[in-house]
C-alpha positions in Angstrom: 4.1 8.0 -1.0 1.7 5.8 -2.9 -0.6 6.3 -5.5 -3.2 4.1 -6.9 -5.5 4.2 -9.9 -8.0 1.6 -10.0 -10.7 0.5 -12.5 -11.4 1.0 -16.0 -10.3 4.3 -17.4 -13.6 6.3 -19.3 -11.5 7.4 -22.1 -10.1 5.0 -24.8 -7.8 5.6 -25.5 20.4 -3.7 -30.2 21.3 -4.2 -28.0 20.5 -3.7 -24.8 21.9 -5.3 -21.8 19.7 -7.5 -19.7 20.7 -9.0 -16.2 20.0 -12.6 -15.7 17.9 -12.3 -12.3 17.0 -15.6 -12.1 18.2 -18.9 -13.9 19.2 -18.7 -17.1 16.9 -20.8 -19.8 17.6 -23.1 -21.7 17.9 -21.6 -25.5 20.5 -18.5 -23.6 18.1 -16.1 -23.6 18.9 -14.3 -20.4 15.2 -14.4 -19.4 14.4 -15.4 -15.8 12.8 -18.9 -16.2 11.7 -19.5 -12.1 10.2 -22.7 -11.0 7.2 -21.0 -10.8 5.8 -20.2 -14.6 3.4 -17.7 -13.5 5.9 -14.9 -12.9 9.8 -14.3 -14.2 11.5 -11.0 -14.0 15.0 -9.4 -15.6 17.1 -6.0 -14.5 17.4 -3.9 -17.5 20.7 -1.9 -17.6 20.2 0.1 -20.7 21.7 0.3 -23.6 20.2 0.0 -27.6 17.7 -2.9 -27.9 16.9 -3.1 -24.5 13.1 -2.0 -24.5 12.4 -4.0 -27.4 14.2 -6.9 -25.1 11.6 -6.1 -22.5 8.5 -6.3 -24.7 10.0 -9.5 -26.4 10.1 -10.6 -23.4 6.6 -9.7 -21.9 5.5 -11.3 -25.5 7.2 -14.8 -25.1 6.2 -15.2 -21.3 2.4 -14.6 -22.1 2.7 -16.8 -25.1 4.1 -19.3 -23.4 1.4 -19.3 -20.8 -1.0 -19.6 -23.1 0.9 -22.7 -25.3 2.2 -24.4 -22.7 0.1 -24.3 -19.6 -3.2 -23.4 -21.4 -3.8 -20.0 -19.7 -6.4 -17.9 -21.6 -4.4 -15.3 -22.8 -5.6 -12.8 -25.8 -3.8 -11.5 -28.2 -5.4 -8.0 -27.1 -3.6 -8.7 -23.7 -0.1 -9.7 -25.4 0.0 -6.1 -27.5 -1.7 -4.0 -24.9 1.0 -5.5 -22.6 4.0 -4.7 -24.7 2.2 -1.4 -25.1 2.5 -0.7 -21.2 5.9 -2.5 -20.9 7.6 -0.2 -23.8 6.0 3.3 -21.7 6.8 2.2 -18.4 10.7 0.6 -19.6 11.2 3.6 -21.1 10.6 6.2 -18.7 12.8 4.4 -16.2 15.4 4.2 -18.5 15.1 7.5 -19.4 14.7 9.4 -15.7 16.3 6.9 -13.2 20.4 6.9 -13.0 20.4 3.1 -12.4 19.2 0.1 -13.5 15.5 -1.1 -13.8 13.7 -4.3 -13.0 10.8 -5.7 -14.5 8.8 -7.9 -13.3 5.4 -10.1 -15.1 3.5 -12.5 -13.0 -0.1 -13.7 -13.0 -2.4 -12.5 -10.3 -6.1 -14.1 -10.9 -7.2 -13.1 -13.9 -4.7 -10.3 -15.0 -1.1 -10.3 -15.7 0.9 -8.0 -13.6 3.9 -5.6 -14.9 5.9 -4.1 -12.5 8.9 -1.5 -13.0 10.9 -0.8 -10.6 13.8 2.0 -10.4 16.4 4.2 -8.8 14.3 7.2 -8.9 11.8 7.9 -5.8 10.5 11.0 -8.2 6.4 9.8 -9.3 5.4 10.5 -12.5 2.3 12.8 -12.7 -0.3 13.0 -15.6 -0.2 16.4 -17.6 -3.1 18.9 -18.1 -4.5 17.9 -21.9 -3.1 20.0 -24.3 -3.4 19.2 -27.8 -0.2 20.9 -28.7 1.7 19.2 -26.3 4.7 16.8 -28.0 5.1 13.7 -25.3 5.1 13.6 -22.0 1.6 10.8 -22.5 2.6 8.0 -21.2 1.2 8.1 -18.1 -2.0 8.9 -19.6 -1.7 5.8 -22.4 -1.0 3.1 -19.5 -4.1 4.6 -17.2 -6.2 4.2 -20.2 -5.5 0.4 -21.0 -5.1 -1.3 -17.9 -7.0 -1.9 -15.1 -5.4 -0.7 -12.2 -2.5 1.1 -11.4 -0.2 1.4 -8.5 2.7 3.8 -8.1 4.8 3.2 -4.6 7.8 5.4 -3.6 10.0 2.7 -1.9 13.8 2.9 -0.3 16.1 3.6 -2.9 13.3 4.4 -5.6 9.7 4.0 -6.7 7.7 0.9 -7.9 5.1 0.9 -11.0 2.4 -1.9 -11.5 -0.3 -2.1 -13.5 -2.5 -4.7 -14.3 -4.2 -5.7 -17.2 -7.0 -8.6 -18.4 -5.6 -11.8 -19.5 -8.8 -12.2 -21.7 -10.6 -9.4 -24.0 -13.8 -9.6 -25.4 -12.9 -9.0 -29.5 -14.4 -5.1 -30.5 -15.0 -4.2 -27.1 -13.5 -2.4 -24.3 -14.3 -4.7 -21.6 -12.4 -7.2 -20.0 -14.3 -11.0 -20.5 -14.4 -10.9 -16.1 -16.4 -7.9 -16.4 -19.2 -9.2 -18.4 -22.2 -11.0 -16.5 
């Protein structure tokens, strides 16, 4: 089963352990550093700290980017990306018995965050209801990215959502989208 949501939405809206997936960098951090600086990934097992781990993460690779290989990043895409990184993290923390994988890469002009866990369940967005307590994240990361693509796979299911490098400062539109 696969479902996609694509395009802008109309609304606006420690200590945890982390698996070394690729090699190891050079300060110890247990972040992926490939040879390719465009995309890294880690396996989160759980455990206190470990979503703030992933967003720190998410953080440092799209700063890095930016300070070290000049990409146009925005500091709009850094906090809107943690943003989507601590919903998605958490929810497959929370509902799938084994461990996650994350995943950040560059496609053309977005960056790319990919979840990927043991359970093939899909999440579903809610009816609105102001009284409701939770249960909005689905509805948070549909509202700030661009695209999203939820893939039942072997073994589990497969978020990724994409989001604008660059943002245009008291807008909601993505600098690609302006003519």
């Amino acid at each position: 089963m696969r479902t996609r949501y694509g395009g802008h939405s109309r609304a606006k809206k420690g200590r945890g352990r982390v698996v070394l997936v690729g090699s190891q960098a050079e300060d110890g951090d247990c972040t992926e550093r490939d040879a390719d600086p465009t995309r890294v990934g880690i396996a989160l097992a759980g455990g206190d700290g470990c979503i703030a781990q992933a967003r720190r993460h998410a953080a440092d690779f799209l700063t890095r980017l930016r300070d070290e290989h000049g990409l146009g990043v925005s500091e709009h895409t850094v906090g809107t990306t943690q943003l989507v990184v601590s919903e998605l993290v958490t929810n497959a923390l929370k509902y799938a018995p084994g461990p996650v994988r994350m995943e950040l890469r560059i496609t053309g002009a977005q960056v790319e965050i990919a979840v990927s866990d043991t359970n093939p369940s899909t999440p579903a967005a809610h009816a609105a209801d102001p009284g409701r307590v939770g249960w909005h994240g689905l509805e948070i990361v549909r509202a700030v990215t661009q695209d999203l693509d939820i893939q039942r796979r072997t073994g589990g299911k497969r978020i990724a959502a994409r989001i604008a490098l660059t943002h245009l400062p008291g807008t909601d539109t993505a600098e690609r989208d302006v003519p």
